[in-house]
MIMARBA-594537 format. One line per 3 residues: number of its first residue (from 0); for each residue x, y, z of C-alpha. Coordinates in steps of 0.5 Angstrom, whole numbers, m for minus. Example, Ala and Ser with C-alpha at 12.3 -4.5 7.8 and 13.67 -1.06 7.14 Angstrom:
% residues 2
0 = 25 m9 16 | 27 m2 14
END
This chain:
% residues 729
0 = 10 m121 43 | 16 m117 39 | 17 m109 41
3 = 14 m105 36 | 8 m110 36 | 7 m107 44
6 = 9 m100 41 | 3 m100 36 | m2 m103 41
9 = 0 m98 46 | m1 m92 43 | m8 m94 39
12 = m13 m90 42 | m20 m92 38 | m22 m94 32
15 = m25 m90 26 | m33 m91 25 | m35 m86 18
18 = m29 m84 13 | m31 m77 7 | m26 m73 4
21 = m27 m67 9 | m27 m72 16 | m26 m78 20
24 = m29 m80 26 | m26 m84 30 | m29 m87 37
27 = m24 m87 43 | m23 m94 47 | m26 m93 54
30 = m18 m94 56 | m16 m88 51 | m12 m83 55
33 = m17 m78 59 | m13 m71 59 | m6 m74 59
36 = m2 m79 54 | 4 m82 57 | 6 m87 52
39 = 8 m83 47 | 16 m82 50 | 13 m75 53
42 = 6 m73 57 | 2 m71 52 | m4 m68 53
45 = m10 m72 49 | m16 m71 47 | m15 m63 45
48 = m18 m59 39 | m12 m58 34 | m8 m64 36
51 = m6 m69 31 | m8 m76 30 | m5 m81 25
54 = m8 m88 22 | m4 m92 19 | m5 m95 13
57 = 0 m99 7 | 2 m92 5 | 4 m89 12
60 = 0 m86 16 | m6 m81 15 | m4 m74 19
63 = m12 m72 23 | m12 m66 25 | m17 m66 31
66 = m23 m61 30 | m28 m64 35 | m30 m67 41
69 = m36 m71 43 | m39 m76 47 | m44 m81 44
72 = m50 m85 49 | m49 m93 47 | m49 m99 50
75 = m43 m102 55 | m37 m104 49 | m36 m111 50
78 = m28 m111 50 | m24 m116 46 | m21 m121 51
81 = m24 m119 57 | m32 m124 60 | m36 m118 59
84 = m42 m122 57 | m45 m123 63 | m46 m115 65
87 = m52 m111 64 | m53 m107 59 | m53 m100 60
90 = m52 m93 57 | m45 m92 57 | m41 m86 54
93 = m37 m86 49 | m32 m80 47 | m31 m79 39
96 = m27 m75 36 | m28 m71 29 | m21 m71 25
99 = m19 m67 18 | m14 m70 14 | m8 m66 12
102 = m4 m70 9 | 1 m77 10 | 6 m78 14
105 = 12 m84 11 | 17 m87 14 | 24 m87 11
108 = 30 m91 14 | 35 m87 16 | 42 m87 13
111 = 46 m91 16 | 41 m93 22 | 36 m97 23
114 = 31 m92 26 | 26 m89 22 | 26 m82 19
117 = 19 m78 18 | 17 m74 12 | 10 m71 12
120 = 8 m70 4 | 2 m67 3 | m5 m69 1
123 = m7 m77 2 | m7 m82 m3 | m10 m87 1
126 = m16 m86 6 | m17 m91 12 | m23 m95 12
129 = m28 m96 17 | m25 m101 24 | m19 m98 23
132 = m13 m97 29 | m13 m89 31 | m6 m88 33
135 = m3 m83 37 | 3 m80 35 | 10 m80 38
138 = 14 m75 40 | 19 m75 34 | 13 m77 28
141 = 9 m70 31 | 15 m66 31 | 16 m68 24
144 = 9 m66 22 | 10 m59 25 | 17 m58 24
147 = 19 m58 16 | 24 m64 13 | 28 m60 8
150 = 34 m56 10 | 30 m49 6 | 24 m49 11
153 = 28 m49 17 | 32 m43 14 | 28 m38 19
156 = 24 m40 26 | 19 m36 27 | 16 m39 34
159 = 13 m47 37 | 8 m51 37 | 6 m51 44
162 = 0 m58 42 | 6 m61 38 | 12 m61 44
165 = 14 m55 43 | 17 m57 36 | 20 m51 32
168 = 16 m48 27 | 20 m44 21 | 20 m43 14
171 = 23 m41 9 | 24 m34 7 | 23 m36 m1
174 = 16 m37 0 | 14 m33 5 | 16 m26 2
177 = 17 m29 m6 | 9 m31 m6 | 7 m25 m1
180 = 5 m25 6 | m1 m23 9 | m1 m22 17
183 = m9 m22 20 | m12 m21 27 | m15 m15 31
186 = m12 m10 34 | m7 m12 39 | m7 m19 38
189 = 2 m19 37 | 0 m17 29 | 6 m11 29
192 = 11 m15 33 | 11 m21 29 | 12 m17 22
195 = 18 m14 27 | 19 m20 28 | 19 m24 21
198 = 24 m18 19 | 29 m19 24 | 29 m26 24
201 = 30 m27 18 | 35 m21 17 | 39 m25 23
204 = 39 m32 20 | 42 m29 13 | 47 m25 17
207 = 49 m33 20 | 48 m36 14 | 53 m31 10
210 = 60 m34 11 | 64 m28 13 | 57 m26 17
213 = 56 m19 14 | 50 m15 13 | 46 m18 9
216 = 43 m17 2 | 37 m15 3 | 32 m10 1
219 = 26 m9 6 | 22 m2 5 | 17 m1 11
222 = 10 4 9 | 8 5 16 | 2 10 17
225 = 2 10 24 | 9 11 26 | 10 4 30
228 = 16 2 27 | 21 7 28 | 24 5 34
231 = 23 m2 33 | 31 m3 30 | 34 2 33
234 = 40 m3 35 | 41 m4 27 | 46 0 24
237 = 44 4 18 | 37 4 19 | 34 9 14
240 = 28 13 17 | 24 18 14 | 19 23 17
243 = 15 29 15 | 18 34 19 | 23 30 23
246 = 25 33 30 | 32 36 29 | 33 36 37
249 = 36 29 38 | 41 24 37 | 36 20 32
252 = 38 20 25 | 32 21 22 | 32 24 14
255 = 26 28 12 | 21 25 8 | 21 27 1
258 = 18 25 m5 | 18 31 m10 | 12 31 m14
261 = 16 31 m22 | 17 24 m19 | 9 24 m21
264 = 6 19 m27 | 1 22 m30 | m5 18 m28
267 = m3 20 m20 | m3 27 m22 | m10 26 m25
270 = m12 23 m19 | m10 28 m13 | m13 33 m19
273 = m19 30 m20 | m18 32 m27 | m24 30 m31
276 = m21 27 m38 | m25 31 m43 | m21 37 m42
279 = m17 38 m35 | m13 31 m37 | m10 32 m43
282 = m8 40 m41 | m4 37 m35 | m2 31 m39
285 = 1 37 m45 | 4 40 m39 | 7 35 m35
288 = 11 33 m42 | 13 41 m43 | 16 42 m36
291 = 19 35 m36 | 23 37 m43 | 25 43 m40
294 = 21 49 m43 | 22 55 m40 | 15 59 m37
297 = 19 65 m40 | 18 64 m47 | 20 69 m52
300 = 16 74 m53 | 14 71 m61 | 10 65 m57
303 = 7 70 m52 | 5 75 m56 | 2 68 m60
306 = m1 66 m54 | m4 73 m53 | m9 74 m59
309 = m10 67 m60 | m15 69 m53 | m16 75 m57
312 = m19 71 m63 | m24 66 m60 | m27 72 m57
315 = m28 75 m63 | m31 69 m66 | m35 68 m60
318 = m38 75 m62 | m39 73 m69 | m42 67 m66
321 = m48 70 m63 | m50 74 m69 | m52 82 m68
324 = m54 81 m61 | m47 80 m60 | m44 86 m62
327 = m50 92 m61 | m53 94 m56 | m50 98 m51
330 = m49 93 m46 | m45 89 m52 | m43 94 m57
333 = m38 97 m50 | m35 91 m48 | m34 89 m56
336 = m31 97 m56 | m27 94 m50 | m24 88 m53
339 = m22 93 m60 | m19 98 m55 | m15 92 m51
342 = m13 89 m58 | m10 97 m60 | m6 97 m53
345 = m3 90 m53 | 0 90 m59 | 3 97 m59
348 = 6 95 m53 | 10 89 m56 | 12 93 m62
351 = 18 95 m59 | 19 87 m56 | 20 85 m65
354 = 26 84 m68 | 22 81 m74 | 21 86 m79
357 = 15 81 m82 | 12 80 m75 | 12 87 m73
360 = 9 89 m81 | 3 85 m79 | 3 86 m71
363 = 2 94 m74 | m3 93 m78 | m7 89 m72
366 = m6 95 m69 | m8 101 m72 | m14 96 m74
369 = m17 95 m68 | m15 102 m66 | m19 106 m72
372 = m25 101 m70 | m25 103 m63 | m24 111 m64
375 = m29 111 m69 | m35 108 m66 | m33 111 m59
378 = m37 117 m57 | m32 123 m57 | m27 119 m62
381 = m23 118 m56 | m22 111 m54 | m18 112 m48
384 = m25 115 m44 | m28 108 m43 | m34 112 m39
387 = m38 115 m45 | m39 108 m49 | m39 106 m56
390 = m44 106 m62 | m46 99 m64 | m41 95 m69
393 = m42 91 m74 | m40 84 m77 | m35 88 m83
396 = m31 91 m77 | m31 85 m74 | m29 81 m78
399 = m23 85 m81 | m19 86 m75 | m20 78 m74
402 = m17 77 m80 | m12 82 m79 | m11 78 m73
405 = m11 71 m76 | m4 75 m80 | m1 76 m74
408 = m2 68 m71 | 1 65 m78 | 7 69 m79
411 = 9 68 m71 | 12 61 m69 | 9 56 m64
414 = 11 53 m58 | 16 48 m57 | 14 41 m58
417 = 16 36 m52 | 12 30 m55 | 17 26 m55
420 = 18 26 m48 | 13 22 m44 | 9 26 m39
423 = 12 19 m34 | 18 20 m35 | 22 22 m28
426 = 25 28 m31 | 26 34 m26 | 23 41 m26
429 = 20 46 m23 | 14 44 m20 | 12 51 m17
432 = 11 53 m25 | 7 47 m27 | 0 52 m25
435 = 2 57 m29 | 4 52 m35 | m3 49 m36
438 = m6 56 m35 | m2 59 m41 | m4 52 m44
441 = m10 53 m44 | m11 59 m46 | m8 56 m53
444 = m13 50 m53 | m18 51 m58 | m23 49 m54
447 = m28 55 m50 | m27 57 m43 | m21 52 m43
450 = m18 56 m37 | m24 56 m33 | m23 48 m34
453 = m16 48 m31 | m17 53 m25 | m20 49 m20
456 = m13 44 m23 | m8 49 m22 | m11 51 m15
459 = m11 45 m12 | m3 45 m14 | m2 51 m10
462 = m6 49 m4 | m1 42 m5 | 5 47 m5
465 = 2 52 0 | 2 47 5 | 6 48 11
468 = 7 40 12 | 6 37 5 | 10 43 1
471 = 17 40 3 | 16 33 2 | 13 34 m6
474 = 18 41 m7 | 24 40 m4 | 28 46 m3
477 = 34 46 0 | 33 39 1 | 33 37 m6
480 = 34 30 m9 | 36 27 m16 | 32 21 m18
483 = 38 17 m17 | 40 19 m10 | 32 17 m8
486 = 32 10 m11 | 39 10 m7 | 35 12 m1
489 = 30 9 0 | 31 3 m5 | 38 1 m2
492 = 45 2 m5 | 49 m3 m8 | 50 m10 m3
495 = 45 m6 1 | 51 m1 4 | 47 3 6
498 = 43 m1 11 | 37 m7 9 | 31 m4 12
501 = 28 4 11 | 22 5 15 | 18 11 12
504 = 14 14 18 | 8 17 15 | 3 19 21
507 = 5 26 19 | 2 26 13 | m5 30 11
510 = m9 24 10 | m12 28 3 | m5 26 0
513 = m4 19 4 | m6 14 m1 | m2 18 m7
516 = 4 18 m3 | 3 10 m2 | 2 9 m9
519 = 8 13 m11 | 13 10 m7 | 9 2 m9
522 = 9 5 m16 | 17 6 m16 | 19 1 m12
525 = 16 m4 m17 | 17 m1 m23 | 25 0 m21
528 = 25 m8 m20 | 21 m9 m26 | 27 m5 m30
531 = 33 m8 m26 | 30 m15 m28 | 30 m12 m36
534 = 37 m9 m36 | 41 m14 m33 | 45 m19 m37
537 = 43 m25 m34 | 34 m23 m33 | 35 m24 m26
540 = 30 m21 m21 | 31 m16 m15 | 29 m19 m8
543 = 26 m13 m6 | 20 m14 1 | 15 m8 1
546 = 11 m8 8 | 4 m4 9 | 1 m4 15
549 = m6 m3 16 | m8 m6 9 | m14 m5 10
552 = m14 3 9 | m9 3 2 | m12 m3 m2
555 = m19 m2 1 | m24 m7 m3 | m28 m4 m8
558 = m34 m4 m12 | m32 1 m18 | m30 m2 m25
561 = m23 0 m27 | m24 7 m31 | m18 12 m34
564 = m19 17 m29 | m19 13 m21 | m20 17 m15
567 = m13 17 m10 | m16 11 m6 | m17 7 m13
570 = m11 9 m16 | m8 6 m10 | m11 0 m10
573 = m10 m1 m18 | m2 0 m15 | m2 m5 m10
576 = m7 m11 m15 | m1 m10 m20 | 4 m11 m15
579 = 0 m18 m13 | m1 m19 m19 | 6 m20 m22
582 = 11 m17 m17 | 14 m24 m16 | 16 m24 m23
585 = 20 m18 m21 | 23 m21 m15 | 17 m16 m11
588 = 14 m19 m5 | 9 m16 m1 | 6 m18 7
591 = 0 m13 9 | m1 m13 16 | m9 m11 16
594 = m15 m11 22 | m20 m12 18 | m19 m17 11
597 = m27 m17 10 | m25 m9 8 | m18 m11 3
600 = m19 m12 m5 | m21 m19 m6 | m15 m19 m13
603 = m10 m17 m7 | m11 m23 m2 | m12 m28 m8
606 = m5 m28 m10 | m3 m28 m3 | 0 m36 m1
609 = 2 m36 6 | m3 m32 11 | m1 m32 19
612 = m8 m31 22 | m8 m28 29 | m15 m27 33
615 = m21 m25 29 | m27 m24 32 | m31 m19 27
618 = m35 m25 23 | m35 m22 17 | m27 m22 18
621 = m28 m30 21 | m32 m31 14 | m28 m29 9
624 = m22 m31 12 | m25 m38 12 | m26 m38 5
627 = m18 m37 3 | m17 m44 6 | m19 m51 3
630 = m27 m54 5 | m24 m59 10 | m20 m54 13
633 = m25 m50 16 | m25 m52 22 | m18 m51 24
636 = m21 m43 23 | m26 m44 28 | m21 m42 34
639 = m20 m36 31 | m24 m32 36 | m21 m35 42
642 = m13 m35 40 | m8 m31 46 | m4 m26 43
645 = 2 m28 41 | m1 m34 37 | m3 m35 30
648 = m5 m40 25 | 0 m41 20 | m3 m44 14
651 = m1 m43 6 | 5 m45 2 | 10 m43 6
654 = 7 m48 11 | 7 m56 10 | 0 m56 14
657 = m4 m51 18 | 1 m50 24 | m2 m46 32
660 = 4 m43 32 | 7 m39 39 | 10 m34 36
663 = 17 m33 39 | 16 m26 43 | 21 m20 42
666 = 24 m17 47 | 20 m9 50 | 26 m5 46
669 = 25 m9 40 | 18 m8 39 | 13 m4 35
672 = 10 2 38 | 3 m1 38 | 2 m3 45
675 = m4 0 49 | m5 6 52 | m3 5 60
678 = m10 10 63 | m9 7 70 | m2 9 71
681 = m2 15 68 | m9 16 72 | m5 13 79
684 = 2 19 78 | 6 11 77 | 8 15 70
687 = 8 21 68 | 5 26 62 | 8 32 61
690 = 3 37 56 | 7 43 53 | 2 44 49
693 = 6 50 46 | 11 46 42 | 5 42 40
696 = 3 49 37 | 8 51 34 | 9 44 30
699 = 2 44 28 | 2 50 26 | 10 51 23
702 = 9 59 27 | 13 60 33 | 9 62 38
705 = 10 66 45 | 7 65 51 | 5 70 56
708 = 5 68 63 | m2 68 66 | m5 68 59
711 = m7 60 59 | m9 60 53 | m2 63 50
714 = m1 69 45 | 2 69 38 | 5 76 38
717 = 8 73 30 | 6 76 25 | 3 70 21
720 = 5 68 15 | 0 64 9 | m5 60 13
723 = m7 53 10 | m14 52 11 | m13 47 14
726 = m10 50 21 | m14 49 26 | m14 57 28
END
């Protein structure tokens, strides 16, 4: 008997009994191995739940994945060639295995040898028939089905397959973060180390592959809401970090996080302002535009006094309005009286502000006017005793000072128009005077009771300013920024001179405006990709990897129909469904690192093509995850919940067949700050817990604080400055 007919005879190992689309069966020879296999050029260990087993056919072998094990009852297997037919039939076991069919593994020679080569393609174009060998595959053809066969897949090794003779399992950068990534499994099942670990790695293998081994061209921009990162690349150069409120007494070379509101678009101004689209939204949208085209808060005197009566006529309308009861009465006819008496007084104090010799005809008119009327109907004829009341008024009086008024407003100029700049537009200006702006906006807007509307606006601006926290990231002062520098900063320069990764730490920021801050940092980085794309000469994309851990808080499934004036929370997670809609066109790839993918938005994790899954253990999580693979691949999932740390399922575009996966372990210093809390050596004095909670205070706070010895509770003999509700005092 010829060689490769023994090497085929001793690794059959059964034969197959049923075939479908989905699954084969296969039932054992009663001489298969039991646990190990030794005739596969190294011990094997046979049958296991996701191993692999081929059955050949004219176009290669079919690629099984094993999914199950069993033992059926039968009678005792009458063996070819051996005189069993004298026994007595008795209930005898025999094993089955259930296979999943990936794909067909084919045998190529290799040049200049007469050895085969293997090349796994997937998909199966021939499936096996009933009575067909089972075979178990040697050591070369399984690392061929976990290891890829082109020189592009093998660009970054990210771990091994321990049921595969620990064959190096890579990928390729181009499909992993070109395609977006999502990185699943509960909390300390290895998630932030092996999205670490990816980014090193890869880093790395650029670096080698580079001929002058410099730093590479890349562009990683990690949104890190719990603080774990900052430490893991401490040994890379030119890291950027940045942070709300960074410690200044170290050696670390942390930057403070800015990201100043005038970099807003208008929809994220409206979501963090709640304003409603009948009045506060076009309010705020006219004043974004003024602000951005640079019109001054101090107006010339000429658009004050335009202002002014304008909130003048419309309460002299609203009297009409109302008929007689509007202006008799003792209760109205006074604050009719009131209102003439103001008009008089206004205008006689702007008088002397004119150089216009027209306006300042029909601005004396106005006030005598209104002066006469109010002194005729006042009690004594004096108007500046406002104790004593006025007599009713009647529309005639009315009427003429609102004439004279209307006089006035048509000889004046209005304001500035700023139409022409977008109210998007990433122009500078003084956020601090925003509040004010659509203020006197509203007070020109024909609509009543307008700057009651944009109170509640305009408030919460302020707080936004006000806060002790927030107020340098989105108003920087001595740390100021142009949009240029920032892009710089957190984008990265010109052949990354700056460094490949910024690692933006945003623990510290208050969680009211933690979706608008992630929003707008994803809204910039896409659309500075997007207008890279669009001005260069050769319409080339930007690579460019941006990184969200817990996914599941920021791009949060929801129930809600898309609608012009979106919460912060929808707002941000529009942002991110756009980004995984058409950030590839645009050289932008995300990887969602998230805990609980039952609550991520279905739109995101559809258009991500390559998933490495960890330990799931929710069900819900288990059967979602589930559907974002083909029907006869369900099984592969069902280790979920039993998977060690440190393991993972890789499965998608960037992986050839769904591969277990040992994910290379990082070193201590390397890894992210997500390990668990030490109780017990902490609890046994093995690790010690200093506690000054007067610095806690103090950063908490921003108020420095003296501590009294003997008072436990400490003392603060500062006088405190404006206290944001959100201090815990």
């Amino acid at each position: 008997m010829s060689k490769p007919i023994e090497q085929i005879a001793a690794l059959t190992i059964g034969t197959v009994e049923s075939v479908s689309p989905s699954e084969i069966k296969v039932i054992l020879e009663p001489n298969a191995p039991q646990a190990t296999a030794l005739n596969t050029g190294v011990p094997t260990g046979f049958p296991r739940i996701n191993g692999y087993v081929l059955i050949p056919n004219e176009t290669g072998a079919v690629v099984g994945l094993v999914v199950g094990l069993g033992i059926e009852r039968s009678q005792f297997p009458k063996r070819t060639g051996l005189k069993d037919f004298g026994l007595v039939d008795l209930p005898f076991p025999l094993r089955k295995i259930s296979l999943t069919p990936l794909g067909t593994l084919i045998a190529t020679k290799r040049t200049g040898s007469s050895e085969n080569a293997y090349s796994l393609k997937r998909g199966v174009s021939a499936f096996p028939s009933v009575g067909d060998a089972a075979q178990l595959p040697t050591a070369e053809q399984l690392r061929s089905i976990i290891e890829a066969s082109s020189e592009e897949d093998r660009r970054v090794k990210i771990g091994t397959s321990t049921l595969a003779a620990n064959a190096a399992v890579t990928v390729d950068p181009d499909k992993i973060f070109g395609r977006h990534l999502a990185i699943l499994g509960n909390t300390g099942s290895g998630k932030s180390c092996t999205v670490a670990g990816l980014i090193r790695w890869s880093l790395n293998q650029a670096r080698r592959a580079r001929t002058d081994n410099s730093r590479a061209n890349a562009r990683f921009i990690i949104l890190d809401p719990n603080g774990e990162y900052s430490d893991a690349f401490a040994d890379y150069r030119q890291v950027r970090r940045f942070q709300v409120s960074p410690k200044t007494d170290t050696d670390d070379a942390i930057d403070p996080l800015l990201l100043p509101a005038w970099m807003w678009n208008s929809q994220e101004w409206s979501a963090f302002g709640h304003a409603a689209p009948g009045v506060q939204r076009p309010i705020l949208l006219q004043g974004l535009r003024d602000m951005r085209a640079g019109l001054a808060l101090l107006e010339p005197t000429e658009i004050q006094i335009r202002r002014l009566l304008l909130g003048y006529k419309r309460m002299l309308e609203s009297r009409i309005a109302l008929g007689p009861q509007g202006y008799t009465g003792t209760r109205e006819a006074s604050n009719t009286g009131r209102i003439m008496s103001n008009i008089a007084e206004d205008t006689e104090s702007r008088l002397s502000e004119l150089s216009d010799g027209d306006i300042r005809s029909h601005l004396e008119t106005l006030m005598t006017s209104a002066g006469d009327i109010a002194n005729s109907r006042h009690w004594d004829g004096d108007r500046s005793r406002r104790d004593r009341g006025f007599n009713d008024f009647n529309e005639t009086d009315i009427r003429n000072v609102l004439s004279n008024i209307i006089a006035v407003i048509d000889a004046l100029p209005v304001s500035s128009d700023a139409s022409h700049i977008s109210e998007d537009a990433p122009i500078a200006f003084d956020v601090t005077a925003l509040p004010n702006q659509l203020q006197q906006i509203a007070s020109d807007s024909p609509v009543g009771q307008a700057a009651q509307f944009v109170a509640t606006l305009s408030m919460r601006i302020r707080m936004m300013l006000a806060d002790q926290r927030l107020g340098p990231v989105v108003n920087p002062d001595e740390q100021s920024i142009t949009f240029q520098q920032w892009l710089e900063s957190y984008i990265g320069k010109d052949q990354a001179k700056n460094g490949e990764l910024a690692i933006l730490d945003l623990s510290l920021v208050p969680s009211d405006v933690l979706h608008i801050v992630i929003a707008v940092v994803a809204r910039i980085v896409f659309e500075a990709t997007q207008r890279y794309r669009k001005l260069n000469n050769n319409n080339k994309e930007l690579p460019t990897v941006l990184v969200l851990e817990e996914a599941h808080t920021f791009v949060k499934r929801g129930g809600d129909e898309e609608s012009d004036n979106p919460t912060p929370i929808q707002m941000c997670r529009q942002t991110f469904e756009r980004i995984a809609r058409e950030g590839r066109k645009f050289g932008l790839g995300l990887v969602l690192s998230s805990q609980r993918p039952s609550e991520l938005s279905p739109t995101v994790l559809a258009q991500c093509n390559t998933f490495l899954l960890h330990r799931i253990v929710n069900d819900r999580d288990q059967k979602l995850v589930g559907k974002l693979v083909p029907d006869n691949l369900g099984g592969l999932l069902k280790e979920l919940p039993s998977l060690p740390s440190r393991q993972a399922i890789l499965l998608g575009w960037a992986a050839t067949v769904p591969t277990l996966v040992e994910i290379t372990e990082l070193p201590e210093k390397q890894r992210p700050r997500s390990s668990d809390p030490k109780f017990w050596d902490v609890w046994t004095g093995k690790e010690e817990r200093i506690i000054e909670w007067k610095k806690i205070v103090d950063d908490w706070t921003g108020i420095e604080t003296k501590y009294t010895k003997g008072d436990e509770a400490g003392s603060n003999e500062v006088e405190p400055p404006e206290i944001d509700d959100d201090i815990p005092f």
